[in-house]
Each structure stands twice: as structure tokens, then as C-alpha cells.
C-alpha positions in Angstrom: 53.8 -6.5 -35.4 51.4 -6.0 -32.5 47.7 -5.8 -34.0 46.0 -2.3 -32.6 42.8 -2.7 -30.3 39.8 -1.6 -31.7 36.7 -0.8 -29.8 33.4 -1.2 -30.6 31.6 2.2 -31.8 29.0 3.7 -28.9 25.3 4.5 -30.0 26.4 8.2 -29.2 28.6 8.3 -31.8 25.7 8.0 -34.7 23.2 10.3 -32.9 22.6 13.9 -34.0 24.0 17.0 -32.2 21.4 18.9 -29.7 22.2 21.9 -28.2 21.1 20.1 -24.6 23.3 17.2 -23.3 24.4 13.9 -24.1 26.0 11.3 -22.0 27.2 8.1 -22.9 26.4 5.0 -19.9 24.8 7.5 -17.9 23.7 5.4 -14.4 19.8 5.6 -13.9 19.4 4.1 -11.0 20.7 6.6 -8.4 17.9 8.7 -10.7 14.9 6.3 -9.1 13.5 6.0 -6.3 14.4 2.2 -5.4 18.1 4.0 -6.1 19.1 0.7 -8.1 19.4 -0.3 -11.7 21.5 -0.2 -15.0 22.8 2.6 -17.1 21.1 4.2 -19.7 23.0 3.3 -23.4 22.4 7.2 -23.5 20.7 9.7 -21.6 19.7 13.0 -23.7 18.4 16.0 -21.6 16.7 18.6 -23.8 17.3 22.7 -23.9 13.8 23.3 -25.3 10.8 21.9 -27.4 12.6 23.0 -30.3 16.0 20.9 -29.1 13.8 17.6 -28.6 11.9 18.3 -31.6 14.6 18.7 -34.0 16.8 16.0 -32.3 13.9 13.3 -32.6 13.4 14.1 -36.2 17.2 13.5 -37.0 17.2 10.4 -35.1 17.9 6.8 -36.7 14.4 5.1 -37.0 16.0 2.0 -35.3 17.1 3.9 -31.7 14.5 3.1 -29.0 13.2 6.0 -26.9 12.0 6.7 -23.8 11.2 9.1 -20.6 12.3 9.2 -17.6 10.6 11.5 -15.0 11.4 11.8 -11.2 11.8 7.7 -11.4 8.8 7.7 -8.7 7.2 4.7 -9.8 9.8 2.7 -12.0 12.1 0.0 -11.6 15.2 0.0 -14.1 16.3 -3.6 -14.8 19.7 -4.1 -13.6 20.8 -4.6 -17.4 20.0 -0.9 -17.8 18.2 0.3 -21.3 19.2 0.4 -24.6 18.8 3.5 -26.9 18.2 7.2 -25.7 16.8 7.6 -22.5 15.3 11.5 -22.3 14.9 13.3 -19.1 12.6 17.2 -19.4 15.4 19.1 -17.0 15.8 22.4 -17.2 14.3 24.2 -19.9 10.8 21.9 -19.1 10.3 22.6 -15.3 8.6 26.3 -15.7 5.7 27.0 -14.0 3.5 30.2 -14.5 -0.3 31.5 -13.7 -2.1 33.1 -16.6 -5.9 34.1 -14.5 -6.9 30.9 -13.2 -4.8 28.8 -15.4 -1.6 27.0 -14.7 0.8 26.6 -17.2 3.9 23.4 -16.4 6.8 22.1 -17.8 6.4 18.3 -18.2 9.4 18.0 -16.3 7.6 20.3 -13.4 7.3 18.0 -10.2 3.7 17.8 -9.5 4.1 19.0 -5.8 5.7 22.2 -7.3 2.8 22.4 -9.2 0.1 22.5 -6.8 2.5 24.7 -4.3 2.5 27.4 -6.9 -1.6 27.1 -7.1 -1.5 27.5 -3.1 1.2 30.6 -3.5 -1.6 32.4 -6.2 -4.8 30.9 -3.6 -5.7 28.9 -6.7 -7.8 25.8 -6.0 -8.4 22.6 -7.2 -4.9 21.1 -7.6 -4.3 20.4 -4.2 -4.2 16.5 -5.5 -1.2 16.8 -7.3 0.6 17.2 -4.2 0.4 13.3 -3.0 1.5 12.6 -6.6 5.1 11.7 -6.4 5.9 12.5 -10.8 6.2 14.7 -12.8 3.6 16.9 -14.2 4.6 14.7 -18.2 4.5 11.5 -16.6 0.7 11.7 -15.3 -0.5 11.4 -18.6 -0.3 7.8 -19.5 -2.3 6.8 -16.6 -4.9 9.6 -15.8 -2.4 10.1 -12.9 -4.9 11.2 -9.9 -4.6 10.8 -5.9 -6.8 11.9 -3.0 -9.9 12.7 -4.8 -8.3 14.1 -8.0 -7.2 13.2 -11.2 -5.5 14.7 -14.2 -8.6 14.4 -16.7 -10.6 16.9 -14.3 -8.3 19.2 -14.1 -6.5 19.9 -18.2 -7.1 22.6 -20.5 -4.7 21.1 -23.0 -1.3 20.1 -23.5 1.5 20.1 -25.8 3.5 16.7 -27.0 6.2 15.9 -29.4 6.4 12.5 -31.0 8.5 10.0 -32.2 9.2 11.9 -35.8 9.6 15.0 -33.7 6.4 16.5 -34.7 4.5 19.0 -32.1 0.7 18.4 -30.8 -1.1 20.2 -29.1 -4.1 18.6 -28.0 -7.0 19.0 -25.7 -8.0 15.9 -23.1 -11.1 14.8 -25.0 -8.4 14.1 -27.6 -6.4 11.7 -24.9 -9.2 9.1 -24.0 -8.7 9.6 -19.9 -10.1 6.9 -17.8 -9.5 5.5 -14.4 -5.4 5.3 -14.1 -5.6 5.4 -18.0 -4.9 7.3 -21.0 -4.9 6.8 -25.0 -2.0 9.3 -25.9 0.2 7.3 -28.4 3.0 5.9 -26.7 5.9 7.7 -28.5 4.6 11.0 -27.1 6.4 13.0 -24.8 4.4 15.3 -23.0 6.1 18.8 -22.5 3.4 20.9 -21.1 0.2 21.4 -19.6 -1.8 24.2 -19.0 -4.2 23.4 -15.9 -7.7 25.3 -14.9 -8.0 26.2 -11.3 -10.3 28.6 -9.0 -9.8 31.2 -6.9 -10.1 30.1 -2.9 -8.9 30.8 0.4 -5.2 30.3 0.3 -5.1 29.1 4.2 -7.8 26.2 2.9 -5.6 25.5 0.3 -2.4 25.3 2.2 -4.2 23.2 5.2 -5.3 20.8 2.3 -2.0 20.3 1.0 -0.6 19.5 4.6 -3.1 16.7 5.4 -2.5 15.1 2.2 1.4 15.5 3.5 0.4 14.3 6.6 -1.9 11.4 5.1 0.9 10.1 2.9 3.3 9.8 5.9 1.4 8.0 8.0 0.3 5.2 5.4 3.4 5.0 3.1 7.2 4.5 3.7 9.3 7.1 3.2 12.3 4.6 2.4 13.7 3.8 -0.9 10.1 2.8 -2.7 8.5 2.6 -6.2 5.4 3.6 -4.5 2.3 1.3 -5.5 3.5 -1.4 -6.8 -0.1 -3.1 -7.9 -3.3 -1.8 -9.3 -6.6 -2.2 -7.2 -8.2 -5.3 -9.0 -12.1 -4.9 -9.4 -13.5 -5.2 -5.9 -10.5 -5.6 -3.9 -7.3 -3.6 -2.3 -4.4 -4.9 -3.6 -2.4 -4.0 -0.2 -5.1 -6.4 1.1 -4.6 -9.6 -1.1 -1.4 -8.9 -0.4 -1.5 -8.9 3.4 -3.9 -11.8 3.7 -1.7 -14.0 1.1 1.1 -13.5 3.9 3.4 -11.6 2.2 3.7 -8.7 4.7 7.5 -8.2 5.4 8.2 -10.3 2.6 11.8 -10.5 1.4 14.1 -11.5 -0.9 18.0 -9.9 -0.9 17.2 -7.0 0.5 14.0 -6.2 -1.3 10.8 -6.2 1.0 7.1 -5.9 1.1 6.5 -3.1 3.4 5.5 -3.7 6.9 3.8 -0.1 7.3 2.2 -0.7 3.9 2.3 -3.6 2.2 1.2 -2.9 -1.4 5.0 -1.5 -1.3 7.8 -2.6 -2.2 11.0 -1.2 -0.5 14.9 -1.4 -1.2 16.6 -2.2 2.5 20.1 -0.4 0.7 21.6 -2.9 -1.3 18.7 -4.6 -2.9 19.1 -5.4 -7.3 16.3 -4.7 -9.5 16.3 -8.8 -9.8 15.7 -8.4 -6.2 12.8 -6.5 -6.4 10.9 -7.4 -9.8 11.8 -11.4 -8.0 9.7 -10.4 -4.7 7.0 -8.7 -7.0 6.3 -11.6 -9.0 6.5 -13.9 -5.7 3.6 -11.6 -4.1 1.7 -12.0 -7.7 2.4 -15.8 -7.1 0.8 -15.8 -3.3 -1.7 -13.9 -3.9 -3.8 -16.0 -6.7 -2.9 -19.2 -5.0 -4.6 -17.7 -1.7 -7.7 -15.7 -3.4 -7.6 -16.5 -7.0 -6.9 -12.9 -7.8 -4.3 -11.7 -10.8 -2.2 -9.0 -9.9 -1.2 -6.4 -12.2 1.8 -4.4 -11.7 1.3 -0.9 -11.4 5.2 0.3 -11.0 6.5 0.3 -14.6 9.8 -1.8 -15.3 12.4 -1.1 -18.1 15.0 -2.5 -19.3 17.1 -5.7 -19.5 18.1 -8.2 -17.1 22.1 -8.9 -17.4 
């Protein structure tokens, strides 16, 4: 008698029911910017608060979580991530004015963000347009770019942690300092209400065009993680990097960026082993040829194979 195959039960199976969507093995990397990288074990995307809150509370202790924003500046390991993997889609992306207030999704793209100030000729978060996240992702590092950062510009904010409990908390509470912030690390930021000022709305819009324009002409526009390194006290990191050698760099078909070489850029068919290899490899050049330590800026998740 032939014995009958049995197959191994997915983490889906022991995961409670939201009312927003579950998928088993769901691929992540097309979800990134480098456009490579393993599956998510599963990928949860919330209706509402109220969906995330109540699925978190209900789920087994022992299930890792995590976020997943635009995938701007991350790099999935090739062996993709175990646990639930939770992406603010729809239901998380609404942005209204209230006066001179803003109020975003976390899952609101920070150019939409500051394009909906320009469309009310609200000032002050022109910035947010040469951020390449999401409006929750900018609070773990005091996300800020061309003379701005997210510290200057919150009112408060509302979070849901690991035991599915709601915060709402004000950014004295968060510890914001350069490229940092002290929210616990199980938080998932879900919205932020933003003060801005009334201007000129042509200012605002010419603004947001030369930090357009600015972005262009320093950064590829190719399959990137953005900055890959943090400045080091008293240096540029695209400078160690360029002195240590390392410009057009490449391994597989990873590269350091010849147009800006504190990038890292996936030629097409480059792995996540490709790119994280090449990283480390820069790290490695660089403190042989200036005694400076690296830090990676671009956060990686995940498991190699």
C-alpha cells in the first residue's frame, strides 16, 4: 500500500483571519528597489488600524514581524524572511489638510506628501520630496533630506505595537536625532499629522522641482537602494569610497555607481549576495585606504540560502 505524501504545514495556516490580505511566499523583491531578493514566509496587507491592531494581538508570540515600505532603501536577502512581512496599502495611504496641518497614512509616499502641501500652497515640506519612503518608514531614522528632517516638521503620530496596542505619541516622546529615532522597534507607524505654513504656491512648486532636478543630476535613476553608507564624523562617505578605488566597482552584476559612488546599483540580474558582497568589499577598501569604518545605511533583511 502506497504511503500518502504529506506536506509540511505553512505559517499561514496558524495565523489569525484579518479582514485585509494574506499571501503565502509572496516575492518581495520585485517590491524593492534593487528588484531582487526572496519571498516573504507571508506578506499581510492591512484594511485599517483596527485590522492590524486586532491581527497583531491574535498573533503567536513566536512569529517575527516586520514592515515593508516602498523598499527604497532595503536589500531583501536572497533567502527571503521568515514570519509576517506587513506592507500599509490601501487603507494607510490617505492624505488630508486640516488648516495648516497635514494629516498621512504611513503607507503615504513622502513625495505625495509634500505635492499635496504644494496643491494647498502649504510650506515647509518641500523636503520630503527628495525622500524616496514612505511617510511610516521616516521614523526610525529622523528621515530628512535637503535641509529638512522629520523631527522639525511632526505634530504627532499614531503607532501600533507588537501586542497590537495603539500610541499616539508626540516627537518629544520619539528621541529624534541626526538620521535617528528611539520609537521601540516593534512599532509600526500608521500616521502622521505634519505642521506646515501658508506660502506662495509657485515658490513651493519651483522648490520641489530643483530638489527633482538636484536628485537627477547626482543620483542614478537605475535599480538602487539609494545611500548605501552613513556620513562618518568628518567625512563623505561617497568620498572614502571614491578615493579607496572602488568607483565602478563590481561584482555579478552589482556595481558601485559611476555617477555616484556612495550607490550601489543592480545592472539587471544582480543577487542580493551580489550586492551585500560588493558592500562589504567597499567597507573592506575603504579602512584599508583611510582607516575609516563604514556603516551601512541601506537596511538588509532576511536570510542568505
Amino acid at each position: 500500500m502506497m504511503a500518502l505524501a504529506t506536506s509540511r504545514p505553512h505559517l499561514i495556516d496558524r495565523l489569525p483571519k484579518p479582514r485585509g490580505r494574506l499571501t503565502a511566499d509572496a516575492p518581495l523583491g520585485p517590491q524593492t528597489w534593487f528588484g531582487t531578493g526572496g519571498p516573504a514566509e507571508v506578506l499581510f496587507r492591512p484594511a485599517d488600524v483596527e485590522d492590524l491592531s486586532s491581527f497583531l494581538a491574535a498573533l503567536p508570540a513566536d512569529v517575527p514581524v516586520m514592515v515593508l515600505g516602498v523598499g527604497s532603501n532595503l536589500l531583501v536577502r536572497d533567502g527571503g524572511v521568515r514570519g509576517v512581512v506587513i506592507r500599509l496599502m490601501r487603507g494607510f495611504t490617505g492624505i488630508t489638510v486640516e488648516g495648516h496641518e497635514v494629516v498621512a497614512g504611513g503607507g503615504a509616499p513622502d513625495l505625495n506628501v509634500a505635492l499635496t502641501a504644494r496643491d494647498h500652497a502649504l510650506a515647509g515640506l518641500e523636503f520630503l520630496s527628495g525622500i524616496p519612503g514612505t511617510i511610516g518608514g521616516a521614523f526610525a531614522t529622523n528621515a530628512g533630506a535637503y535641509g529638512g528632517d522629520l523631527s522639525e516638521v511632526l505634530v504627532s503620530a499614531e503607532a501600533v505595537d507588537r501586542a497590537g496596542k495603539v500610541h499616539r505619541v508626540t516627537p518629544q516622546e520619539l528621541g529624534f536625532g541626526y538620521r535617528h529615532g528611539e520609537a521601540p522597534a516593534d512599532w509600526i507607524f500608521t500616521s502622521a499629522r505634519l505642521k506646515a505654513s501658508p506660502g506662495d504656491q509657485l515658490a513651493i512648486a519651483r522648490r520641489i522641482a530643483e530638489i527633482d532636478s538636484a536628485r537627477t543630476e547626482s543620483q542614478p535613476r537605475s535599480r538602487t537602494g539609494g545611500s548605501t553608507f552613513t556620513n562618518p564624523p568628518g567625512h563623505k562617505a561617497w568620498e572614502l569610497i571614491d578615493r579607496a578605488g572602488c568607483r565602478g566597482l563590481k561584482i555579478g552584476d552589482a556595481q558601485v555607481s559611476e555617477k555616484h559612488c556612495n550607490f550601489l546599483i543592480n545592472l539587471g540580474g544582480a543577487t542580493a549576495a551580489d550586492i551585500e558582497t560588493l558592500g562589504e568589499e567597499v567597507r573592506r577598501r575603504v579602512l584599508a585606504a583611510s582607516g575609516v569604518q563604514l556603516h551601512w545605511e541601506i537596511k538588509r533583511i532576511g536570510e542568505t540560502p
